[in-house]
C-alpha positions in Angstrom: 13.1 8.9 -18.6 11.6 6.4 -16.5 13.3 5.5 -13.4 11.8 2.1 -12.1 12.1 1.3 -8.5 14.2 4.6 -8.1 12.6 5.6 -4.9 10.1 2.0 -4.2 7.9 4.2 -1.8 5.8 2.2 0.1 3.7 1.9 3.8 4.6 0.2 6.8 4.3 0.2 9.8 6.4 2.0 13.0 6.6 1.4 16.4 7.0 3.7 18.9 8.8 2.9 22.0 8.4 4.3 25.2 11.3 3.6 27.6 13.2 4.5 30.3 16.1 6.9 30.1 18.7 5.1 31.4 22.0 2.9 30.2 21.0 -0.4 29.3 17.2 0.3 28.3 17.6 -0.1 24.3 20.4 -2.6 24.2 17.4 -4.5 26.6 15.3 -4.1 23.0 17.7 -5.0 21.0 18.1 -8.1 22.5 14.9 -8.9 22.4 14.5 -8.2 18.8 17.8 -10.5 17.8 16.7 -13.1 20.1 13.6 -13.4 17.8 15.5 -13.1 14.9 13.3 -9.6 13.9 15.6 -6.7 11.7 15.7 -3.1 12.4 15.5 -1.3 9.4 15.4 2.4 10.7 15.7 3.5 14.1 15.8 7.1 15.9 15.7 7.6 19.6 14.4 11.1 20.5 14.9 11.7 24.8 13.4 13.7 27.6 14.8 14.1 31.0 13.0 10.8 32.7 11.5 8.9 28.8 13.5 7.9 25.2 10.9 7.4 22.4 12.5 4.9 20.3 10.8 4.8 16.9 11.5 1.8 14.7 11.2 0.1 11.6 11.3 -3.5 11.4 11.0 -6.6 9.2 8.3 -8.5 11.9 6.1 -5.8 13.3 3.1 -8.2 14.3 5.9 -10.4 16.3 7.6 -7.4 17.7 4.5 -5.9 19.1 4.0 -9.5 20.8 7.4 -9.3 22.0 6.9 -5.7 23.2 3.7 -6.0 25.2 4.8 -9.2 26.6 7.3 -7.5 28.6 4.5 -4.3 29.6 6.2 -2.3 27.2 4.2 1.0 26.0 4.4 0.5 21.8 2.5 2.6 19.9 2.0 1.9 15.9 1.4 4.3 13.2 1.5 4.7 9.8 5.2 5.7 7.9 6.7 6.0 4.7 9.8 3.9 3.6 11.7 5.1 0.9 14.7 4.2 -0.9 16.7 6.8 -2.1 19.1 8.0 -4.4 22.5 9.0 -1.6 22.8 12.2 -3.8 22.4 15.9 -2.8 19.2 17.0 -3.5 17.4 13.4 -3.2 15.3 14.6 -0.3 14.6 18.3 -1.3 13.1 16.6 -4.7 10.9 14.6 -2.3 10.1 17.1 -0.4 9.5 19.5 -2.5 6.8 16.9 -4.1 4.9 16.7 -1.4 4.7 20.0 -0.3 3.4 20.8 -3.7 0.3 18.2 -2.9 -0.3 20.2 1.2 1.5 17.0 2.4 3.1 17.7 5.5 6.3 15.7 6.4 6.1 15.9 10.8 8.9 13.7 11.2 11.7 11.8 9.3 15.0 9.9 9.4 17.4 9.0 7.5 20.7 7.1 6.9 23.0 5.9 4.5 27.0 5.3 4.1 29.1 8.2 2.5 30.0 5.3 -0.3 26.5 3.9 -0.6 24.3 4.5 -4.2 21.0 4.5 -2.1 19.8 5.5 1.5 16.6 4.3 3.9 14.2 7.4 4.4 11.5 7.1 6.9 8.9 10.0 6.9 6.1 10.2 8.6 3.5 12.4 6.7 0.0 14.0 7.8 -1.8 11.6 4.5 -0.1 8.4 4.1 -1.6 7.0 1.5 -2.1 10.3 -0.7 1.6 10.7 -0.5 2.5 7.4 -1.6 0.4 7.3 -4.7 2.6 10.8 -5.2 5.4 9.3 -4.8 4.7 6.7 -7.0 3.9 9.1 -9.4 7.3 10.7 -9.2 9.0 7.4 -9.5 7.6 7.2 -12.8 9.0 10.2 -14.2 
């Protein structure tokens, strides 16, 4: 049974953020972002002692990477998958499982969706892009 658009894998790109660890320092992004009118689709924040790493999605990624180096910001772009998925146990292991099948590694990921929602945003960042989006595809079709 074919399940069009089921998972709608496809590549963009992230931003990594590098900022300071203090109150005040993503809300300063944020701003920046809304002031330009430029949607966050996913967003972690992983911290060290002194650094966040703010990794994000968004809908302008040319024009947030202006708006980012304007102010000195560090920003570093790479590479992820988006994915929209079913908000269903066992939605990510089938993914997973997929790519691990194919040597894909997954190094990072997040995730989010409400309790009530039918589908949820996944954002994986995987060792081969490109080979694990023509997999993915590939399992959307079956």
């Amino acid at each position: 049974m074919k399940n069009s658009a089921q998972l709608a894998p496809r590549i963009v790109q992230q931003l990594a953020i590098f900022l300071e660890n203090k109150p005040g320092a993503l809300a300063s992004v944020c701003d920046a972002l809304a002031g330009a009118k430029i949607n966050i689709y996913g967003l972690t924040v992983s911290d060290t002692t002194d650094h966040a790493v703010v990794r994000m999605v968004v809908d302008n990624t040319p024009r947030a990477l202006t708006i980012f180096e304007s102010h000195g910001t560090l920003v570093i772009e790479s590479d992820v998958l988006m994915i929209q998925n079913d908000n269903k146990p066992g939605s990510l292991s089938r993914i997973a499982h997929t790519l691990s099948a194919r040597k894909i590694n997954i190094e990072y990921g997040y995730l989010a969706s409400m309790p009530s929602a039918k589908k949820g945003l996944l954002i994986l960042r995987v060792t081969d892009a490109k080979r694990a989006l023509t997999v993915l595809k590939k399992l959307d079709a079956e």
